[in-house]
N, C-alpha and C positions, 0 to 999 in steps of 0.2 A: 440264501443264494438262489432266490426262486429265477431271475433270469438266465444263470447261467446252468441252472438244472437243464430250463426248459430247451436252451440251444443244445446242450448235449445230448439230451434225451430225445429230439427230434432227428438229430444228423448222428451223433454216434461217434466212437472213436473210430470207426473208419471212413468216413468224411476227414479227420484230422490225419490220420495215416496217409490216405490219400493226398493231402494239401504239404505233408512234409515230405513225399516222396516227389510232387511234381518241385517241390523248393529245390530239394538236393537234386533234382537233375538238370535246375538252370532256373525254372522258372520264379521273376521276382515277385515269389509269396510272404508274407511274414507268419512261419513257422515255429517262431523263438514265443511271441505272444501265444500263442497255441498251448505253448507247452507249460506258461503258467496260468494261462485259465485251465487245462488239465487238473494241473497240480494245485490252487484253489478249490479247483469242487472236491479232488479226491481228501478236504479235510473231513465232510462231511458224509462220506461215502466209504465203505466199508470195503476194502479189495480192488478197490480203485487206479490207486496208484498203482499196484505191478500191472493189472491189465495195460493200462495209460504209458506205462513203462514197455513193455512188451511189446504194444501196436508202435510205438516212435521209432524204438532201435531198430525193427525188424524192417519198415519203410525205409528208415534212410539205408539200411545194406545192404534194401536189394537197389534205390536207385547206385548208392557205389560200387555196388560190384558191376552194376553194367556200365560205368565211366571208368571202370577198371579196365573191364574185358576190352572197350573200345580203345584204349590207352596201347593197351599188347597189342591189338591187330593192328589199330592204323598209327602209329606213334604220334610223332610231334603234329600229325595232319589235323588230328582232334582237337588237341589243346591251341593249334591258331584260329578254326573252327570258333571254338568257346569264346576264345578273348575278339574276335568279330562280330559276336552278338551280346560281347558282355557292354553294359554302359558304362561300366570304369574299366576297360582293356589295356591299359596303360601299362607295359611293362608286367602285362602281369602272368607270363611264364616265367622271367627273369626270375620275378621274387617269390615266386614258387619253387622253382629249382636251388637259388639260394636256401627257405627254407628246406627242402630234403638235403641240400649239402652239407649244412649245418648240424642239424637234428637228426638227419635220415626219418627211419619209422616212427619217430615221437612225433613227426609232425603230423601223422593220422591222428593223435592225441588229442592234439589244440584245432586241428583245422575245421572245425564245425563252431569255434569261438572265434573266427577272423575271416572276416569278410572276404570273398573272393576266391580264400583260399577251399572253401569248405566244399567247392563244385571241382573245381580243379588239381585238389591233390589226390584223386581217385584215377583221374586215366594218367596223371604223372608219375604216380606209382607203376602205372602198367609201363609206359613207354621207358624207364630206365631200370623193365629187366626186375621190379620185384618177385618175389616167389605168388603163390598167391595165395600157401597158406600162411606165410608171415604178415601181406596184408589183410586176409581175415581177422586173423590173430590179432593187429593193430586196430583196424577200422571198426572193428565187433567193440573193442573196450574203449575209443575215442567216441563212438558212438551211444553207448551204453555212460560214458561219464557225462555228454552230452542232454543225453533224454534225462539224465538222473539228475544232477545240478536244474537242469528249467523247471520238471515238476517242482524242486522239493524249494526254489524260491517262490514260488507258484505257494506252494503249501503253508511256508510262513508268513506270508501277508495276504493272505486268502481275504483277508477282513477290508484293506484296504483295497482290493483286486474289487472283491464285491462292490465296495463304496464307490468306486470309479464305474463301473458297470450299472449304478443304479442311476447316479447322476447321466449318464450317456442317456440311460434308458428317456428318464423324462425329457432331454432333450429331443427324444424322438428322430426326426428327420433332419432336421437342422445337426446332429452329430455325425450321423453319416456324410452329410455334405462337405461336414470340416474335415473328417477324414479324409475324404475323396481329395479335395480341393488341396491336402494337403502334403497327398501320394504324388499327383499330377505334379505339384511344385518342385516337389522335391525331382523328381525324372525326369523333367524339362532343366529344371538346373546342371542336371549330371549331364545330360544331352548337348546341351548348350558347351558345358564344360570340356567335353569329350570333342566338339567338333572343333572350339576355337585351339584347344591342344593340335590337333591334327594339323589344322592350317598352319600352326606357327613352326612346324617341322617338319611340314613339305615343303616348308618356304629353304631348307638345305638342302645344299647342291649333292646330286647320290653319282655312283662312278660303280660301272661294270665291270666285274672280277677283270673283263680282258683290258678296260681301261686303266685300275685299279693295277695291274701288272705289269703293264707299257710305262705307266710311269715309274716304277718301282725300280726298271728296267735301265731307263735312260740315265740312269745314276742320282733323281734328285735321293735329297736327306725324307725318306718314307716311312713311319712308322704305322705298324697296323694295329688298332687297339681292339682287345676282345671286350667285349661288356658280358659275356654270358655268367650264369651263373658256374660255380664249380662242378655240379653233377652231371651237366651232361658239355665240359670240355676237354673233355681227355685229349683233344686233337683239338689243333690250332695252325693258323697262317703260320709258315714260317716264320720266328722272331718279333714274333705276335707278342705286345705287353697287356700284362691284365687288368680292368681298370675295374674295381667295385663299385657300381651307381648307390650300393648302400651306404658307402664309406666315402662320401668324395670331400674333399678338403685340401689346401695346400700340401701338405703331406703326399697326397696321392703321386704327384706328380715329382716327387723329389727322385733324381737321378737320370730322369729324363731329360732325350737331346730338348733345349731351348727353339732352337729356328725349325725343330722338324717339321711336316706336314703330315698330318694325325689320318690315317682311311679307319672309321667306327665300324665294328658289325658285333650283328649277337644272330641269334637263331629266334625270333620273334618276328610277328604279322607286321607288317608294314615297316620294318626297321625299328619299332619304336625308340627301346632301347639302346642302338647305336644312336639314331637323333639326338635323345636326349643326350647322348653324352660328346656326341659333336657341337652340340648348344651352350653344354656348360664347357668344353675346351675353348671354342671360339669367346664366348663371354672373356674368357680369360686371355684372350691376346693372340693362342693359337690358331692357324690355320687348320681346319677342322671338313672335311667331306664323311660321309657315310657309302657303306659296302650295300649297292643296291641287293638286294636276296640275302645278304647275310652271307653266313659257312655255306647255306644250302646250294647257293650260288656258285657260290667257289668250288664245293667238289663235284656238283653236276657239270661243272666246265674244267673239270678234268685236271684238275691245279693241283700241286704240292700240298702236302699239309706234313706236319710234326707230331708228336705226340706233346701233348704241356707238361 
């Protein structure tokens, strides 16, 4: 495995440490590869693996603890923050909050094996009030199952890791190019994908908590749908029904008035998640607006809420 001696023994596990700390704090690195050329050279290499093991976990928990700490100081500010500069943003507090509703702590568990989630369940942890030695406690062993699972697949196909690594090698420049050529595609496609989503749900009509209440007011048939996830709805619009964008299906809507008119909100950057789910009401026949701001909207302007 002379080429991949030679990259490691040039740069070092702290070149790798450093590339999985700047992953876990946002930036799109691939840090998963990393960790089975790691765990291929540590075949060969005698004490390798726990060091390789040691420099992973330890990087990614200090970039989570500080998407922690940011989480408890500035709450939900951070996580719209994130999904603003993430290129799949889509709903993606919603279904981060779902998983903690679901899981709670187990989803520090998984959340370095699911896209998305692995940046964001660190300051979501903070902003709904975790302890922070219960998220040590979690983050440290999701982390550590993490680093441990990439070396030790890394370690059993070391042979074909090598073999792909030699082939790259004689390709010389021409393999970097495919690579590159093939990073750029792939980010322009999600780019592309992220901006035609957005157009297609700004293209829905949005109503301001005081709009959104004058009508409520003049007696039409109003219903106000929450799309949020469970962990952080304790409180809701008055007579607020709950809609799961994971679970949507005719079903969803069984008991539901027929003629009503649907105002969507969730607690998410741009509406996202009420859009979509005023897109899939109106698909279906319903008359369907979106809560411009969301709850955040409604109780900066001073409005009733309920507990759910």
């Amino acid at each position: 495995m002379d080429l991949l001696t030679e990259l490691l023994s040039r740069h070092g596990l702290l070149a790798v440490a450093v590339a999985v700390l700047l992953h876990q704090l946002g930036a799109p690195l691939p840090s998963t590869p990393l960790l089975f050329l790691l765990g291929a050279e540590s075949a060969s290499r005698d004490g390798f693996a726990l060091r390789a093991f040691t420099a992973i976990t330890g990087a990614a928990m200090v970039a989570n603890v500080l998407w922690f700490w940011a989480g408890r100081r500035l709450g939900r500010r951070v996580l719209a923050a994130l999904c603003r500069i993430s290129i799949s943003p889509d709903s993606c507090v919603r279904q981060n909050e779902v998983s903690f509703a679901r899981r709670g702590a187990l989803t520090l568990l998984i959340a370095k094996f699911v896209p998305g989630l692995s940046v964001l369940a660190p300051p979501l942890a903070g902003a709904l009030g975790m302890t922070a030695a219960r998220f040590l406690t979690w983050n440290l062993l999701g982390s550590a199952i993490w680093a441990g699972a990439g070396l030790a697949a890394g370690r059993v196909f070391h042979a074909q890791i090598d073999g792909l690594l030699r082939e790259l090698s004689r390709l010389g420049g021409a393999a970097i190019a495919l690579g590159v050529a093939a990073v750029a595609a792939y980010l322009a496609w999600r780019l592309w994908r992220r901006a035609r989503v957005r157009r297609e749900l700004n293209l829905l009509e949005r109503l301001t908590p005081d709009d959104a209440l004058a009508l409520q007011q003049q007696g039409g048939d109003i219903v106000f749908v929450d799309v949020r996830g469970g962990a952080l709805a304790a409180s809701r619009i008055p007579g607020a029904r709950h809609l799961d964008l994971g679970a949507l299906g005719d079903a969803a809507l069984a008991g539901w008035p027929v003629q009503a008119e649907f105002i969507t909100y969730c607690a998410c950057p741009n509406d996202v998640s009420a859009a979509r789910a005023a897109q899939w009401l109106t698909a279906r026949g319903h008359r369907a607006r979106v809560l411009r701001g969301g709850i955040d909207a409604w109780t900066r302007a001073g409005l009733a809420l309920e507990s759910a």
